[in-house]
Each structure stands twice: as C-alpha cells, then as structure tokens.
DORO-331482 format. One record per residue (C-alpha): residue in one letter; x, y, z. Coordinates in steps of 0.02 Angstrom, whole numbers, padded with zeros to 5 digits, always signed. Each point is the difference from the previous one (the first is absolute). Example, Ala and Ser with C-alpha at 12.3 -4.5 7.8 and 13.67 -1.06 7.14 Angstrom:
REM residues 2
a+00615-00225+00390s+00069+00172-00033
REM end
This chain:
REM residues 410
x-08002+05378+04861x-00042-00100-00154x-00171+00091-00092x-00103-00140-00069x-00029+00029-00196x-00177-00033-00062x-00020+00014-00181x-00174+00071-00045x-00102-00086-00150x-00076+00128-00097x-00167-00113-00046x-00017-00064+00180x+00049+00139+00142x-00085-00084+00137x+00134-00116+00002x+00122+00131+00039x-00145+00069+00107x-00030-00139+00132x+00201-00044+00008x-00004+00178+00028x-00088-00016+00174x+00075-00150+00040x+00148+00094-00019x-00062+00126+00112x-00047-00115+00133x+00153-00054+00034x+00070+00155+00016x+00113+00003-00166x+00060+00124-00128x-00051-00046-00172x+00074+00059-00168x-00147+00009-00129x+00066-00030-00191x-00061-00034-00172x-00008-00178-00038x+00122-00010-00119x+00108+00099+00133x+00010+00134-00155x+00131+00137+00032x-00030+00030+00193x+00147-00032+00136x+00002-00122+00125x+00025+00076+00178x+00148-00080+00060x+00021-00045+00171x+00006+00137+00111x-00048+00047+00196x-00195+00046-00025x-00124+00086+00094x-00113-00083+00118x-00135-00076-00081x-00117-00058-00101x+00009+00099-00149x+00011+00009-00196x+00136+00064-00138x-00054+00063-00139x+00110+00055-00151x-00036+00200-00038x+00109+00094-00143x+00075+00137+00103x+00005+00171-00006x+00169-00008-00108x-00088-00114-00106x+00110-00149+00048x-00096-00169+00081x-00013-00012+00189x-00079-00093+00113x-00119+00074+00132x-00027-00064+00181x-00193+00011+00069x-00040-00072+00167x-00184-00096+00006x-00039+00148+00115x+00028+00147-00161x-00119-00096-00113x-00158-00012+00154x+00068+00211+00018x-00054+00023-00192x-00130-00121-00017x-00081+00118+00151x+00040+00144-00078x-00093-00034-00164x-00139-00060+00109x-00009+00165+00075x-00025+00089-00174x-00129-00130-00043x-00115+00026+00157x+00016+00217-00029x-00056-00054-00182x-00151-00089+00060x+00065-00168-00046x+00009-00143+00148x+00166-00077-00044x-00056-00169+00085x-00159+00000-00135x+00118-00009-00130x+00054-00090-00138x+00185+00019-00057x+00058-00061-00163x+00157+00001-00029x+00104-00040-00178x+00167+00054+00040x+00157-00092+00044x+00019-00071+00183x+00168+00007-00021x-00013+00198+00015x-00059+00114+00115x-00157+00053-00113x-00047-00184+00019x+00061-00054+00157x-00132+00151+00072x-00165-00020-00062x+00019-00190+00079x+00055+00063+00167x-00121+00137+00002x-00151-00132-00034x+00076-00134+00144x+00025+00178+00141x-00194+00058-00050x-00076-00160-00011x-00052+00043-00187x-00007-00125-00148x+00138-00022-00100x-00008-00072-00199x+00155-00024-00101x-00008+00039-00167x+00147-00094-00112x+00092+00091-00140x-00079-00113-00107x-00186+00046+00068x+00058+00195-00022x+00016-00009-00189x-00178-00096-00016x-00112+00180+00028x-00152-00108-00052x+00027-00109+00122x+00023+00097+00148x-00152+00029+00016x-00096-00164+00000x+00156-00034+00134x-00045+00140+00122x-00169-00052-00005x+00044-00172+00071x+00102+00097+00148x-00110+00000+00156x-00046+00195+00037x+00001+00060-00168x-00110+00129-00035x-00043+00006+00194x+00146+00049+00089x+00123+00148-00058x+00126-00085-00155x+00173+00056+00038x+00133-00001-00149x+00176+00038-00025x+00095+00033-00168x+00157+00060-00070x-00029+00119-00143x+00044-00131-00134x-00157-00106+00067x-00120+00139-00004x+00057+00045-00174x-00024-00177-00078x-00167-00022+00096x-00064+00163-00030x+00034-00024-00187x-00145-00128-00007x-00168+00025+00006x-00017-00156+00117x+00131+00065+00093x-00086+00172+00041x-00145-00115+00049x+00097-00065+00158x+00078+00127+00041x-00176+00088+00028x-00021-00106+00136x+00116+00032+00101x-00012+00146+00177x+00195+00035-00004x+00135-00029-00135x+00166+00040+00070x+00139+00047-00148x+00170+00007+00042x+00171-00073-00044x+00028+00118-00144x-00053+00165-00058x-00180+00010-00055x-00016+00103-00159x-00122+00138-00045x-00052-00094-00128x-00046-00152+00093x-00078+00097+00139x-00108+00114-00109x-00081-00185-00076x-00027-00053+00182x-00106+00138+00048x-00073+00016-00188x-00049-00199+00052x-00051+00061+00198x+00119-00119+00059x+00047+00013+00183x+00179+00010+00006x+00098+00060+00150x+00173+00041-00083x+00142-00013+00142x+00174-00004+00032x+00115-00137+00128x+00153-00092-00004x+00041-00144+00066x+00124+00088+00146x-00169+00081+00053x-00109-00178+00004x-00118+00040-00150x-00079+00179-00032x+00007+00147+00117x-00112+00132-00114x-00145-00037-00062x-00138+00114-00134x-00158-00050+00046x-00109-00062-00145x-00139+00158+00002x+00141+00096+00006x+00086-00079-00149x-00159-00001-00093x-00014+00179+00026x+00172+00052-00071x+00115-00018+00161x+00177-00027-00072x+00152-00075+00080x-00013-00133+00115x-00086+00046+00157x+00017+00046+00190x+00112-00092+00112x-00086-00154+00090x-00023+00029+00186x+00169-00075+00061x+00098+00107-00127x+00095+00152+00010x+00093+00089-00141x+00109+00129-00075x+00105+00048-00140x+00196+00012+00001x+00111+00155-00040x+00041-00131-00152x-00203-00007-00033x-00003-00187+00023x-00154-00060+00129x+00047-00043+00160x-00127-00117+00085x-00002-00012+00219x-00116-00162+00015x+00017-00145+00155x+00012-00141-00131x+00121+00050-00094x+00140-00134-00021x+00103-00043+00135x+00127-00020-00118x+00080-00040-00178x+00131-00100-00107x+00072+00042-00152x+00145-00087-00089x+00116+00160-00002x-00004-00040+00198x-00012-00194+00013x+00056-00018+00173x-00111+00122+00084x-00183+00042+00025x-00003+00195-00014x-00129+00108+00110x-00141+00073-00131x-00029+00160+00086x+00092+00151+00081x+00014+00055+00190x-00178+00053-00004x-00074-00137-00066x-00027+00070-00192x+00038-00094-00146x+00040+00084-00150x-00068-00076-00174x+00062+00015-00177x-00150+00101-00070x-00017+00189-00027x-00148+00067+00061x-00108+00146+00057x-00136+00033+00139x-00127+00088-00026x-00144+00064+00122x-00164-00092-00031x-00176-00016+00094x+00079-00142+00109x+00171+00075+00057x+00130-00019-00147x+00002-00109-00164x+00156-00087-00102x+00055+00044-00163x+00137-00114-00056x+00113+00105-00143x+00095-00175-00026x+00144-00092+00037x+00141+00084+00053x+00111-00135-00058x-00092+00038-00161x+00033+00184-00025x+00107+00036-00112x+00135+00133-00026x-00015+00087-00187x+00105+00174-00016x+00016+00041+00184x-00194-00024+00029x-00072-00163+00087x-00127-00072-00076x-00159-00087+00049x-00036-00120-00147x-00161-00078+00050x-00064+00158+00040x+00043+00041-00169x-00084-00169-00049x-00167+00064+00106x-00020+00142-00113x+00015-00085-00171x-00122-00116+00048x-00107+00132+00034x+00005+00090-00148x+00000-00147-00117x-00172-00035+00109x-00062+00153-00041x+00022-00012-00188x-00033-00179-00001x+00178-00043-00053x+00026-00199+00001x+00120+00004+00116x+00025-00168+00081x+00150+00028+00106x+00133+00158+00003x+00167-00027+00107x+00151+00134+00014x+00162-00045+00034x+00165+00079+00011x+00134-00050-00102x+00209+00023+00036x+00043+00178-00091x+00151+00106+00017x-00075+00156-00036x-00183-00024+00102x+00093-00135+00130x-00164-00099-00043x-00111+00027-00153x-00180-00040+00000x-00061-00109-00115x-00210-00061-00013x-00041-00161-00033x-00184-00011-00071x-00107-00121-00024x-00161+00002-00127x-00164-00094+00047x+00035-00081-00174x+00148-00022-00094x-00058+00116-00156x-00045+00123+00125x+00166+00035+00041x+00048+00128-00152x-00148+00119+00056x+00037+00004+00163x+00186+00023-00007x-00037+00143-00109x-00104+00099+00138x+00046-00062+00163x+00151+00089+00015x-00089+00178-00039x-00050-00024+00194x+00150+00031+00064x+00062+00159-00074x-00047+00114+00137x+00102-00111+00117x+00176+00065+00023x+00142-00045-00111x+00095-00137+00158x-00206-00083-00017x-00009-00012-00180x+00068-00160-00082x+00084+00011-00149x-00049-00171-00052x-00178-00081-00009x+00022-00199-00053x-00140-00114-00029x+00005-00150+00081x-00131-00133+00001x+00056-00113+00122x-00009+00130+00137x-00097-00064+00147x+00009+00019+00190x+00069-00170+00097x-00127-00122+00093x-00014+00117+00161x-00049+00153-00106x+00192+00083+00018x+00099+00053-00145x+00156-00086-00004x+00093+00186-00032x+00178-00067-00034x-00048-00145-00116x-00105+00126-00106x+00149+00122-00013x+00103-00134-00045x-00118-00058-00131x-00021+00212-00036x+00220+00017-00046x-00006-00137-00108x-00140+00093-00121x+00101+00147+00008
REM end
C-alpha cells in the first residue's frame, strides 16, 4: 500500500491539518514529515493495516529513527483519556481552549489538535515565529474567542518553557493559562523550582509517540506543591518496570506497529505476548496518594559504563543543577558524557556552560566540588567549558554529537 507523504509547514499547520482529515476520510495512511523532509525516512511500500491512520517518526528506544504506526482510532483512545483527567480536575474539556506551538509533524503536535477536534474545544496555533514574540502573545490570546472565559490549555517542551519563562512578558502568559503540559524532555529542578516560584500551572508528564501522546500525568496543585516525577498513569494505562529497570507501558493505543531501516522490509510488532511494550527509559514507581507515580532515572541508551559501574548521567546532571541553584551558581547548561577509555571503558567528561562567557572561570572552579561524594565510576575526570552547548529544537540533547564535540577538547 503506497502511504501518502504530507509535508507539514511549520508557520501554517492547518494545512497539514485539514489534508489531514481529508486523508482520514478516505480511509488512508498518511506519513507526517518536516517540510524540508529533514532527516526522517520515507515508509516504503509495504502491506498496511486497515485504515485510516497516521505515521509519525519517533527516535526509538535504541536511539535510532523509526517510524510509528497509529490508527485514527489510538489518537480518539488518548484524546479521551486526557479528557478523563480534565473532567476529575474540574476542567470541562469541551470549554476549552487549546493552544498549541509545537510541531504537527510530531506526536506532541499532532495531539493537542486532535484532542480539540474529539472534545469539541477551540484550537489556536501558535507559529514558531509567534513563540519567540513573549510580548506579543498576549495581545494575541486576547483576540482568541474564550480567553479568559473558558479553561486555556497549553503544551510545551522544556526548551519553550525555559525561553518564555525567562521573560517577564513571558511569565505574564503563562499566568493565564488552567493546564501547562511539559514533556518531550526532562524538566530540570531548576526550571521547575522557577515555575512554582512564578505559580505557574504546569502538569509535567511523560509519553511517546508508540503510546499516542502522554500516559502519566502530575497534576498542576500537585506540582505546585512539590510532587516530583511525572505523575500517575492516565486511566487507559497500565505499567511496570523490567528486571532491566526500563518502563514497560500496557496501553490499547499503542502502535500497531513500527519501521526502522535496520529492518526495511518488514513492519515489526511493538509489544510482547501480553500486550506490553517496553521503552528505553529507566525508571522507578513509587506509591503516591493516587496509586503509583513515575520517576524517570534516564535513558537507558544513555547510561553509561565507567569502571564496572553504570552510570546515569542526567541524573548526575539533576543534581548539579541543583546545587549550583542553591548557591546561585550561573550555570546555564551542564551535560555529562562518556568518552572511549581503556582503563574506565568510558570516561566521563562535563561539559558546562556559564550564563555569561566571563562567568565561566568561577564556575568551573566550584562546580566540580559537587560531585566528590559521588563514587569514583560517577566522577568525571574532565570538566570543559563549552559555550555553544545548547539542547536541539525539541528540547533533547543530541548525546553523541556533544561527545563528539567533548573528544576533540580532550
């Protein structure tokens, strides 16, 4: 069966949107993609299950792209779901407004649109462009029918909240708003600890897009009140944690299946015999007032293996940020890596970044006094500055480009 491509423009997603259900209508799978087709694979032409659906291009739990398969049917399953949580909040999900900034092209996009069409709810685009005008969004919202009288719905990636929250006009918006969802990346201590310093109502959580959007959810009074980790599991989700320690997540929309260019001629099941599919994060649960809540240690395609010992490096990364917090370090961005060694089999080296480039010196010069208590295989012997260090446009680090960039300072 031959997918139909549509390209997604990043300043005008209804496009994308209403071939979308035309799409749909005819009972088609569609391949969603960057405009400029980026780095994503085309599905070729293989048998396909019946119809309509959408693929969507996720990174894998080895860290490799794939492409996911979601039937129409798995995004109504979430888009209920998250309706669900709204109405035990107190919040009617069809007097709602949902504004949504991110990329239609991937799941965190694709969602908060379908979620809007399944509830009946508004639905406002907001353009990259838009996104980096704070004093503008504003006087924008205002013009949105609802605003200010109907609940204002928001999802972010960490990177957004960061930029947005780093501006007093910013903060302003973000006031408004009854629910800001955070996911796609881990969101710091730092960058949590100015959300609830600002009273912001975020509602940290974690998905994928082989489990159609988020399954776990921290509700915002219990974000603003401490609550760590990302939540309770959404009513249509089960889970558990492997004898590896990787989450395992039972859910009825997960994908019905996946490609991946190691296996070009095949679509590959997702799950196991009972229905579980196993994901590439670490991660604990822990009782809590509504059943269990997630901890995510990190990616286990990220730990790393120094003297014998593996290694969680952005847990490691967690508590630096902390602690420069606490002693109000400028500490813009901290990343650990672990470099090819034939006595530690991989060494870890820090890559730090100052708020200011004459900051740097200082900071170098106490950060690493943090991390003497840690044990020898968690202790890198090198700490590099490096000004250019950033996350990438969805609020990941890029881990192998970094270490790359991390041997060649060595």
């Amino acid at each position: 069966m031959v997918v139909q491509m549509l390209p997604c423009w990043p300043e005008a997603p209804q496009l994308a949107a209403e071939a979308l259900v035309d799409h749909f209508a005819a009972n088609r799978w569609v391949q969603l993609v960057p405009q400029s087709g980026g780095s994503v694979p085309k599905l070729p032409d293989l048998e396909m299950p019946p119809g309509p659906g959408v693929v969507v291009a996720s990174g894998g739990s080895s860290g490799q792209p794939r492409l996911c398969l979601q039937p129409q049917q798995h995004l109504q399953r979430s888009a209920e779901a998250t309706a669900q949580w709204l109405t035990d909040l107190g919040i009617s999900p069809e007097q709602s407004v949902v504004f949504n900034p991110l990329p239609f092209h991937h799941v965190s996009g694709l969602m908060p649109w379908w979620r809007s069409r399944a509830w009946g709810a508004s639905h406002v685009w907001l353009s990259p462009k838009r996104m980096k005008q704070p004093s503008d969004l504003l006087h924008f919202s205002e013009q949105q029918p609802g605003w200010r009288e109907k609940a204002a719905l928001l999802s972010l990636v960490p990177t957004q909240l960061a930029r947005l929250i780093g501006e007093p006009a910013g903060r302003t918006w973000l006031e408004h708003f009854s629910v800001i969802w955070v996911g796609g990346a881990a969101l710091s201590d730092e960058l949590a600890q100015r959300a609830r310093s600002a009273g912001l109502r975020l509602s940290p959580c974690y998905g994928a897009t082989e489990t159609t959007a988020m399954v776990t959810v921290v509700a915002p009074e219990a974000f603003l009140a401490g609550e760590l980790g990302c939540g309770s599991p959404l009513v249509d989700v089960g889970l558990r944690i492997s004898s590896e320690g990787a989450l395992q997540v039972q859910t009825s929309r997960l994908a019905v299946g996946c490609w991946s260019a190691d296996q070009p001629n095949q679509l590959m099941p997702l799950t196991d015999a009972a229905g579980w599919w196993t994901s590439g994060d670490a991660a604990l649960l822990e009782p809590s007032q509504l059943g269990r809540r997630l901890l995510i240690q990190g990616r286990l395609d990220g730990a790393l293996l120094s003297g014998g010992e593996v290694v969680f490096p952005e847990r490691l990364e967690q508590y630096l940020w902390r602690q420069a917090q606490c002693h109000d370090l400028p500490l813009r961005d901290v990343l650990i890596v672990g470099i090819p060694n034939p006595v530690w089999g991989q060494q870890l080296v820090a890559l730090v970044r100052a708020n200011k480039p004459e900051e740097l010196d200082a900071l170098l010069a106490v950060l690493p006094s943090f991390s003497t208590a840690w044990s020898a295989a968690e202790h890198p012997k090198r700490w590099l500055g490096c000004a250019e260090l950033e996350r990438n446009a969805a609020g990941k680090w890029d881990r192998s480009y970094w270490r790359g960039l991390a041997t060649k300072l060595l």
